[in-house]
N, CA and C atoms as an extended XYZ file, in Angstrom:
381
Properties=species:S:1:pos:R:3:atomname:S:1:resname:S:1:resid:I:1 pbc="F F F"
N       -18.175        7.480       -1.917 N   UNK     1
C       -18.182        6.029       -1.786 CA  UNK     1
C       -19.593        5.514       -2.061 C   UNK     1
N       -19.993        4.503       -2.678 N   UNK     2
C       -20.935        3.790       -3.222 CA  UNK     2
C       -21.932        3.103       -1.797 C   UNK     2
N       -22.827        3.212       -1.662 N   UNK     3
C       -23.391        2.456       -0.458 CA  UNK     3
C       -23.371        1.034       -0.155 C   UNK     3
N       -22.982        0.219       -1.946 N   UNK     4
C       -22.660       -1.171       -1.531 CA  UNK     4
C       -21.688       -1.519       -1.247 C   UNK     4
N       -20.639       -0.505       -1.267 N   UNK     5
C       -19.091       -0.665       -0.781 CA  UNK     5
C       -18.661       -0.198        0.473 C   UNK     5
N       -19.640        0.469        1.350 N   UNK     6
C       -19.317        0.824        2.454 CA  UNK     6
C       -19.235       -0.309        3.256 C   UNK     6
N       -18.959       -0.404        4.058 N   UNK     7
C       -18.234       -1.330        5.225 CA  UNK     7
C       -18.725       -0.846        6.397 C   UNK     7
N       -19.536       -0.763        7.667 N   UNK     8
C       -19.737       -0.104        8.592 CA  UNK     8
C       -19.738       -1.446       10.025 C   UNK     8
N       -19.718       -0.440       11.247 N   UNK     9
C       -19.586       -1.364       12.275 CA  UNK     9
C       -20.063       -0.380       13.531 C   UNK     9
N       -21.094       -1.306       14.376 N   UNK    10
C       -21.930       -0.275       14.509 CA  UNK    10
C       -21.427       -0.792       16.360 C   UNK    10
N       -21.592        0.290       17.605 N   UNK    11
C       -20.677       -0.631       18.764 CA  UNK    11
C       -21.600        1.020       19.754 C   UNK    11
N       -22.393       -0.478       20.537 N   UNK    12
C       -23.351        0.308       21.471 CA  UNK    12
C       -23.272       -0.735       22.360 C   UNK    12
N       -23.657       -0.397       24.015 N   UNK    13
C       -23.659       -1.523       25.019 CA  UNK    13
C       -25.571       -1.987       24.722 C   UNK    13
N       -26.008       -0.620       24.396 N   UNK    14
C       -27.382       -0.725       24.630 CA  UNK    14
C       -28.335       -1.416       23.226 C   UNK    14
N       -28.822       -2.261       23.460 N   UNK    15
C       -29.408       -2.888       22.011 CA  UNK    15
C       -30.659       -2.013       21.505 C   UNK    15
N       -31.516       -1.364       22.218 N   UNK    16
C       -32.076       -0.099       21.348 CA  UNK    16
C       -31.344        0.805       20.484 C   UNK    16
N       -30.070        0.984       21.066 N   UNK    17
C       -29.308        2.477       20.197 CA  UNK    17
C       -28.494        1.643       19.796 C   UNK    17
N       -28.444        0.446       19.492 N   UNK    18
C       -27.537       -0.399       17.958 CA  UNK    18
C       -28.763       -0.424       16.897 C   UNK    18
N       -30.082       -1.113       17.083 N   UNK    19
C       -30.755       -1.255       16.345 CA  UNK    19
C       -31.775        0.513       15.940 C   UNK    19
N       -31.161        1.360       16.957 N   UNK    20
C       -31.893        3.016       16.291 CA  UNK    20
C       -30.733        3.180       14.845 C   UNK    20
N       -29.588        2.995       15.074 N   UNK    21
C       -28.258        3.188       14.290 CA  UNK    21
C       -28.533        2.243       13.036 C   UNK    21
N       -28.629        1.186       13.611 N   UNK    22
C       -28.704        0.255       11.959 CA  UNK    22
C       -30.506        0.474       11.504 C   UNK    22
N       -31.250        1.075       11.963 N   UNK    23
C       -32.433        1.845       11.403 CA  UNK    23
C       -32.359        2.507       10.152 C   UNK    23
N       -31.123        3.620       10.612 N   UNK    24
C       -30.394        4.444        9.592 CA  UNK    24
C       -30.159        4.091        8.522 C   UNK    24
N       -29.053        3.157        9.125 N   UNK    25
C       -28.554        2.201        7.895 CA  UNK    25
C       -29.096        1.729        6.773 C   UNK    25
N       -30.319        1.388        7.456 N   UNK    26
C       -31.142        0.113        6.208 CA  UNK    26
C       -32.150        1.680        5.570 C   UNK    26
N       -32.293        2.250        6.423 N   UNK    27
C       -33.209        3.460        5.867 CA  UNK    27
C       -32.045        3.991        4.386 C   UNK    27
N       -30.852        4.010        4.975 N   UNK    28
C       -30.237        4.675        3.577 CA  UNK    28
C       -29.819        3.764        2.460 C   UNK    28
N       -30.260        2.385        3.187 N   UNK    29
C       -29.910        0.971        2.017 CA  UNK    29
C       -28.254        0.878        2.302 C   UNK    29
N       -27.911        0.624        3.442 N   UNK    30
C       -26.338        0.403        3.290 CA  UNK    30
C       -26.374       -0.625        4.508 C   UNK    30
N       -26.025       -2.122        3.407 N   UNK    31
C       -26.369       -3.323        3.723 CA  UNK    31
C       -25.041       -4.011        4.500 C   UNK    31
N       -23.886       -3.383        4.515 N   UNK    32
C       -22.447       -3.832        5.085 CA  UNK    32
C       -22.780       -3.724        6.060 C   UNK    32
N       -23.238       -4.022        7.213 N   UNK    33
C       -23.104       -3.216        8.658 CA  UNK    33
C       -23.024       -4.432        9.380 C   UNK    33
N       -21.868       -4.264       10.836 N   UNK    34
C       -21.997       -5.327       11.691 CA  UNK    34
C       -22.290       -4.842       12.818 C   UNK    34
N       -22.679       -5.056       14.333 N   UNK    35
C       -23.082       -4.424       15.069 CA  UNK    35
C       -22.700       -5.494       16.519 C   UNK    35
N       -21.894       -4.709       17.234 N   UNK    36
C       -21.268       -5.327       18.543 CA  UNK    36
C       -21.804       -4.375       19.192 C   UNK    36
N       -21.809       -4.903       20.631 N   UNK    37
C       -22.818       -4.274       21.870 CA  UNK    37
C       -21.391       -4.204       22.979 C   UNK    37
N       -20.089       -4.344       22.617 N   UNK    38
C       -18.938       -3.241       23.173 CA  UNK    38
C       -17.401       -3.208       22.748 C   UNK    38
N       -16.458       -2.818       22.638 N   UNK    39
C       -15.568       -1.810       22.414 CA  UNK    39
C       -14.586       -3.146       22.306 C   UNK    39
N       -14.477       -3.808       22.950 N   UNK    40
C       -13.164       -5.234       23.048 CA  UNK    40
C       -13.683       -6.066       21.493 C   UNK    40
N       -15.178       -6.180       21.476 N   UNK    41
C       -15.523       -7.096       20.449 CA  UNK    41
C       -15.541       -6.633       19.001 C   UNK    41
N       -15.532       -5.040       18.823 N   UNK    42
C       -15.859       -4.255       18.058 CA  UNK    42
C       -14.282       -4.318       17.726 C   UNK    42
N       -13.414       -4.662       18.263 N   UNK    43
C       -11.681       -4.282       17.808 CA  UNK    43
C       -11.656       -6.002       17.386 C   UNK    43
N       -11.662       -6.885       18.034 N   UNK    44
C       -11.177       -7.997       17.331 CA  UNK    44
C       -12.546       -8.082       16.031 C   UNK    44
N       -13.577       -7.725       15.582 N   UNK    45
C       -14.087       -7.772       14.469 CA  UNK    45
C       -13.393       -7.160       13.668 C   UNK    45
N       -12.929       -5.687       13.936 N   UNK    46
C       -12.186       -5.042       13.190 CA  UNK    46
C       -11.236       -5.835       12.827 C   UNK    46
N       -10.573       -6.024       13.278 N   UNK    47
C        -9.279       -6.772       13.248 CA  UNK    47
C        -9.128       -7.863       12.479 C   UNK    47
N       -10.708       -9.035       12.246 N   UNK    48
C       -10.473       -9.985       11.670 CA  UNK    48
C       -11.191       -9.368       10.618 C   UNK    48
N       -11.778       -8.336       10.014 N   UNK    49
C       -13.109       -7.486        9.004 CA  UNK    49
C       -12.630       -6.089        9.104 C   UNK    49
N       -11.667       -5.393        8.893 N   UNK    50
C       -11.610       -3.944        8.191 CA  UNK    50
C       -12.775       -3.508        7.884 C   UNK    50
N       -13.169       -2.235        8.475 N   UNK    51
C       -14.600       -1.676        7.934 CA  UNK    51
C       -13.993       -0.242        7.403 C   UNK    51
N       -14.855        0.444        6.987 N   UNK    52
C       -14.623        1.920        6.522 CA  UNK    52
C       -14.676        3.213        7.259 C   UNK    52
N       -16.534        2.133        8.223 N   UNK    53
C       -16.802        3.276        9.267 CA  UNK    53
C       -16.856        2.764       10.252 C   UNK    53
N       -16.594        3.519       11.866 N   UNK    54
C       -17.259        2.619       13.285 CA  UNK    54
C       -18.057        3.948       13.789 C   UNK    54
N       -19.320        3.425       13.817 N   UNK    55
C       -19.947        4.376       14.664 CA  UNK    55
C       -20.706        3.798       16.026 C   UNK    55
N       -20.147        4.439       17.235 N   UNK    56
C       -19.405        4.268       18.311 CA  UNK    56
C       -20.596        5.070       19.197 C   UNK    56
N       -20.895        4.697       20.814 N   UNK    57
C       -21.522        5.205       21.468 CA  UNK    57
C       -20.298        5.524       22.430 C   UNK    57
N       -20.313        6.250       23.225 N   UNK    58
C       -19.450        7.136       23.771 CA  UNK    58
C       -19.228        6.125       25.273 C   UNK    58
N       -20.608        6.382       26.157 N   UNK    59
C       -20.849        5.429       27.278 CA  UNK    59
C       -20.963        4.355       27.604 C   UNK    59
N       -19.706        3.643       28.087 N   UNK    60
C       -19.998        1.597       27.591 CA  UNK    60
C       -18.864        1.567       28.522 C   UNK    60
N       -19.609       -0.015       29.167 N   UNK    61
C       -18.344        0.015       29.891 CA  UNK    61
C       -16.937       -0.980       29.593 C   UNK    61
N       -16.452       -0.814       30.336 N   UNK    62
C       -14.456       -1.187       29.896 CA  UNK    62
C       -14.156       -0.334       29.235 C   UNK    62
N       -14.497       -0.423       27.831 N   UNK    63
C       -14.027        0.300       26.867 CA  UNK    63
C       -15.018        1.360       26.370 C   UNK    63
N       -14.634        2.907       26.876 N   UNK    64
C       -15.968        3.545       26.296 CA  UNK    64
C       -15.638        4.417       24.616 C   UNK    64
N       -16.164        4.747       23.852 N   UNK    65
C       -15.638        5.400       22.693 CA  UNK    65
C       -14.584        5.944       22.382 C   UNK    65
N       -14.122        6.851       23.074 N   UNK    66
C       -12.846        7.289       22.815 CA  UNK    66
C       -11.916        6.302       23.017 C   UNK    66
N       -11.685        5.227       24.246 N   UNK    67
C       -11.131        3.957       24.501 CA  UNK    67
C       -10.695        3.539       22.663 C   UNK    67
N       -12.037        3.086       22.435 N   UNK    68
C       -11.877        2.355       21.066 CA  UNK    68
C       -10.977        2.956       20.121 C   UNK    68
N       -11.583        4.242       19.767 N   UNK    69
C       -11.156        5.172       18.989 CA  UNK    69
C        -9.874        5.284       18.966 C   UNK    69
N        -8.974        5.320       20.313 N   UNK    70
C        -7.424        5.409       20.431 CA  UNK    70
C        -7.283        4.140       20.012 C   UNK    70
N        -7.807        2.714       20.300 N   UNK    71
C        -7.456        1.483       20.310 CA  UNK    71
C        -7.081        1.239       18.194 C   UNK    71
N        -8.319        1.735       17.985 N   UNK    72
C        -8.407        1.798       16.449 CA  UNK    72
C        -7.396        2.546       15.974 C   UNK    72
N        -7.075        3.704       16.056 N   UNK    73
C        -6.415        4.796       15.277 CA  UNK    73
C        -4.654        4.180       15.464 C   UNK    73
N        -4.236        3.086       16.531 N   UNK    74
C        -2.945        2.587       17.027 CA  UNK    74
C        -3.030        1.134       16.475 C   UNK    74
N        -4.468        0.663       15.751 N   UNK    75
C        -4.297       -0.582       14.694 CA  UNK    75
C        -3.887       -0.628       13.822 C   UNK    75
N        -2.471       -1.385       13.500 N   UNK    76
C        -1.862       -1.071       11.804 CA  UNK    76
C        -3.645       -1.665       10.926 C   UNK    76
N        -3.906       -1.005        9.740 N   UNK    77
C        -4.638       -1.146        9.005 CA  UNK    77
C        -5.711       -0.211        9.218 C   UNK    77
N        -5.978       -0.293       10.231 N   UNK    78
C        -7.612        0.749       10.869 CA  UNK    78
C        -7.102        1.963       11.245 C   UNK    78
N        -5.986        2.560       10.849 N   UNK    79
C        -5.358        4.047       11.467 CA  UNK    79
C        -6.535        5.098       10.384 C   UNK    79
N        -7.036        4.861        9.314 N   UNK    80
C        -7.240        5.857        8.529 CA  UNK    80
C        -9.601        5.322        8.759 C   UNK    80
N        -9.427        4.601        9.606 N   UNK    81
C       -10.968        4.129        9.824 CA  UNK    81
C       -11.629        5.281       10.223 C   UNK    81
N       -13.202        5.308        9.277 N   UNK    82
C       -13.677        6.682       10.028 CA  UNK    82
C       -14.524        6.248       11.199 C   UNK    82
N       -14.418        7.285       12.338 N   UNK    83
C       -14.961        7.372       13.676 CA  UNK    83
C       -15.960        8.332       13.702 C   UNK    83
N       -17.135        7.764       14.036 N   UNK    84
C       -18.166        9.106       14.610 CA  UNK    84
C       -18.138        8.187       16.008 C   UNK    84
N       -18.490        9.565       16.978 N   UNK    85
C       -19.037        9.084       18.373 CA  UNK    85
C       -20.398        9.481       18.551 C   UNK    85
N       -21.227        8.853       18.940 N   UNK    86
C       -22.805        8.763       19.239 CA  UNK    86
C       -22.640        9.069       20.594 C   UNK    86
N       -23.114       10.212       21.415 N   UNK    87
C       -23.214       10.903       22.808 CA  UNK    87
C       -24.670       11.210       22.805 C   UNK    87
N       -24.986       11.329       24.532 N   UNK    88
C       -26.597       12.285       24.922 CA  UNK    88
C       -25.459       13.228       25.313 C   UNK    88
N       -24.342       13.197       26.123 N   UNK    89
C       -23.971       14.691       26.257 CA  UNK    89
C       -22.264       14.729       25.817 C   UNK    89
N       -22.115       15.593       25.296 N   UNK    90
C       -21.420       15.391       24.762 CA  UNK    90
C       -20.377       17.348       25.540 C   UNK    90
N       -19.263       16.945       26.347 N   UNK    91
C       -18.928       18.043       26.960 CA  UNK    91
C       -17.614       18.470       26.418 C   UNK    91
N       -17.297       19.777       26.363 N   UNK    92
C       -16.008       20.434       25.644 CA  UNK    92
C       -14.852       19.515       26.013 C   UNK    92
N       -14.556       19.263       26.991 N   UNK    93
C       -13.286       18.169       27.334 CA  UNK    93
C       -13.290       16.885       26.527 C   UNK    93
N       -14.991       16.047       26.160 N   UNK    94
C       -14.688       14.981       25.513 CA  UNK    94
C       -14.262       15.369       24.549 C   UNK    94
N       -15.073       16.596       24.118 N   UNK    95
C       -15.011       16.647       22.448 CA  UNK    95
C       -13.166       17.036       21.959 C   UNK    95
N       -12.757       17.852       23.137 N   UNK    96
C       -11.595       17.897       22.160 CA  UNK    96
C       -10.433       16.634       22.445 C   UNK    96
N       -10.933       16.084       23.430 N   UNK    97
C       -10.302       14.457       23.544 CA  UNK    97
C       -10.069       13.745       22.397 C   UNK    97
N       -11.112       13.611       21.990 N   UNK    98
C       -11.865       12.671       20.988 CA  UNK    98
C       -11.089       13.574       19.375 C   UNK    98
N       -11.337       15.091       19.473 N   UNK    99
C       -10.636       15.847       18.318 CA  UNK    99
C        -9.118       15.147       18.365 C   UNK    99
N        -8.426       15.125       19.434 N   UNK   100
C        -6.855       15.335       19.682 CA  UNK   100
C        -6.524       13.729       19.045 C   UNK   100
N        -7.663       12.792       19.549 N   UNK   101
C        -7.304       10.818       18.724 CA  UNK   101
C        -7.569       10.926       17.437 C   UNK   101
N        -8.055       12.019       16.731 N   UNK   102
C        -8.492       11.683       15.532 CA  UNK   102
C        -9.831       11.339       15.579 C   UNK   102
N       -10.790       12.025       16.182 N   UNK   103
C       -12.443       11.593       15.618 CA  UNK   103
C       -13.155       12.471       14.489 C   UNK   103
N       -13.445       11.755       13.498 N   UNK   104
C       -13.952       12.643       12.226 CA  UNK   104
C       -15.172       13.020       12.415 C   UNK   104
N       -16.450       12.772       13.618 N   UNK   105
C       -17.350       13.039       13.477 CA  UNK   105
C       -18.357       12.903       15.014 C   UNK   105
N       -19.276       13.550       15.560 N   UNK   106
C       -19.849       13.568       16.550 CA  UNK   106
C       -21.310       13.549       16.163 C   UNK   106
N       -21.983       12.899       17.264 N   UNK   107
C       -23.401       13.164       16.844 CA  UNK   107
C       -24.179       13.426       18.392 C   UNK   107
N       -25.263       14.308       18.654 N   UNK   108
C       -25.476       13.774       19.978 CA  UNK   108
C       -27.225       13.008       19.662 C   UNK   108
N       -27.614       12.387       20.684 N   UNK   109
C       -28.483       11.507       20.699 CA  UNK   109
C       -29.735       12.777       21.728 C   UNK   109
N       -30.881       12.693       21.194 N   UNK   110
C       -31.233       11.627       20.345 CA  UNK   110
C       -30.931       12.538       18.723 C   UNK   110
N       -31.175       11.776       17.262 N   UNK   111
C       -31.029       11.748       16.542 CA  UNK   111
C       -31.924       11.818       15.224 C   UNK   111
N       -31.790       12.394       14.556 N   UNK   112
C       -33.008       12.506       13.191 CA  UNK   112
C       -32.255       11.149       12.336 C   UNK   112
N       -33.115       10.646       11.400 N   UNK   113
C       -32.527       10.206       10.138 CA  UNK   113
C       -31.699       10.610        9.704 C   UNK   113
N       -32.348       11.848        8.854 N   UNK   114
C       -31.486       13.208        8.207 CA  UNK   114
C       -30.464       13.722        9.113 C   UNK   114
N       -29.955       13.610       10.179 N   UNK   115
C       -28.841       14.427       11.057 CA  UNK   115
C       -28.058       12.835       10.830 C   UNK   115
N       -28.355       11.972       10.966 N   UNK   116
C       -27.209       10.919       11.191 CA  UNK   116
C       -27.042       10.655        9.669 C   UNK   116
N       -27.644       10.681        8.621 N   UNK   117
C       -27.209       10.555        7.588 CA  UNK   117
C       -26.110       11.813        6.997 C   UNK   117
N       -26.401       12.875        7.578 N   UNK   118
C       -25.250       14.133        7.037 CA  UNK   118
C       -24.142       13.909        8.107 C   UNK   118
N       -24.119       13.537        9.041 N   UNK   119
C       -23.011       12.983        9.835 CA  UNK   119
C       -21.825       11.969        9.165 C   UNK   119
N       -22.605       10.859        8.668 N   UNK   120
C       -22.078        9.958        8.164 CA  UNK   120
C       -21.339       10.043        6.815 C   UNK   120
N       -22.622       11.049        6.064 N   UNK   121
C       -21.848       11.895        4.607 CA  UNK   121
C       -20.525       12.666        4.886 C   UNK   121
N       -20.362       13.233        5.672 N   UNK   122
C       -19.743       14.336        6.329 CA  UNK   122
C       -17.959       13.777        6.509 C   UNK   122
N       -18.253       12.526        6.511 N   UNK   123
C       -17.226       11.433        6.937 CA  UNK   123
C       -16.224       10.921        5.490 C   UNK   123
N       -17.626       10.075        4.787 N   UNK   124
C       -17.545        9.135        3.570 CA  UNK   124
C       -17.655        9.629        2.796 C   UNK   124
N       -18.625       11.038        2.605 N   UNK   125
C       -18.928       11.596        1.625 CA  UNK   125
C       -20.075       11.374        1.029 C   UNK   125
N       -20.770       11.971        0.100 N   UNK   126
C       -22.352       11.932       -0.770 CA  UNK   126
C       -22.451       10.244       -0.714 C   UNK   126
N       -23.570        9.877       -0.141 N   UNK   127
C       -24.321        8.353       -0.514 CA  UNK   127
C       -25.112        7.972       -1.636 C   UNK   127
């Protein structure tokens, strides 16, 4: 996928680790990105804006990542949306939680450039 065609949506409670995430972003020149600070607002954006990717912090409250992730994957249109989850810990029970909804991708925090960019490749494919 082309970097001006990506679509991304970026969903953290914490406004440091939205703006570490869209760091990335602009570091790899991929200018689509919207960025909600939790999980209810991040579904009705979806909802009214189809994106390609949501990359998701795990810990938030109401709705924490996996929350979304099921919420997304049970949206007619967003069933095939790619999911990474952004974790500091990230434990065998979430992970195969998160495997069993359909999550294409994990990352734990903190994060390199280069590790969140092969994450994201890993997903979408070569940038």
């Amino acid at each position: 996928m082309k970097r001006s065609d990506l679509k991304v949506v970026v969903v953290d409670d914490t406004a440091v680790s939205r703006g570490l995430i869209t760091q990335v972003l602009d570091w790899l020149n991929i200018e689509g990105y919207r960025t909600f600070s939790d999980g209810r607002a991040a579904l009705a954006g979806l909802a009214a804006a189809p994106a390609n990717l949501v990359i998701s912090d795990y810990y938030m409250p109401e709705m924490d990542g996996l929350g979304l992730l099921e919420r997304v994957r049970k949206s007619r249109g967003l069933e095939r949306t790619g999911f990474i989850l952004v974790t500091g810990r990230a434990d065998p029970a979430m992970i195969a939680k998160g495997r069993a909804l359909g999550l294409n991708n994990l990352i734990n925090k903190p994060f390199t450039k280069e590790q969140m960019r092969n994450c994201i490749e890993a997903v979408v494919g070569p940038l």
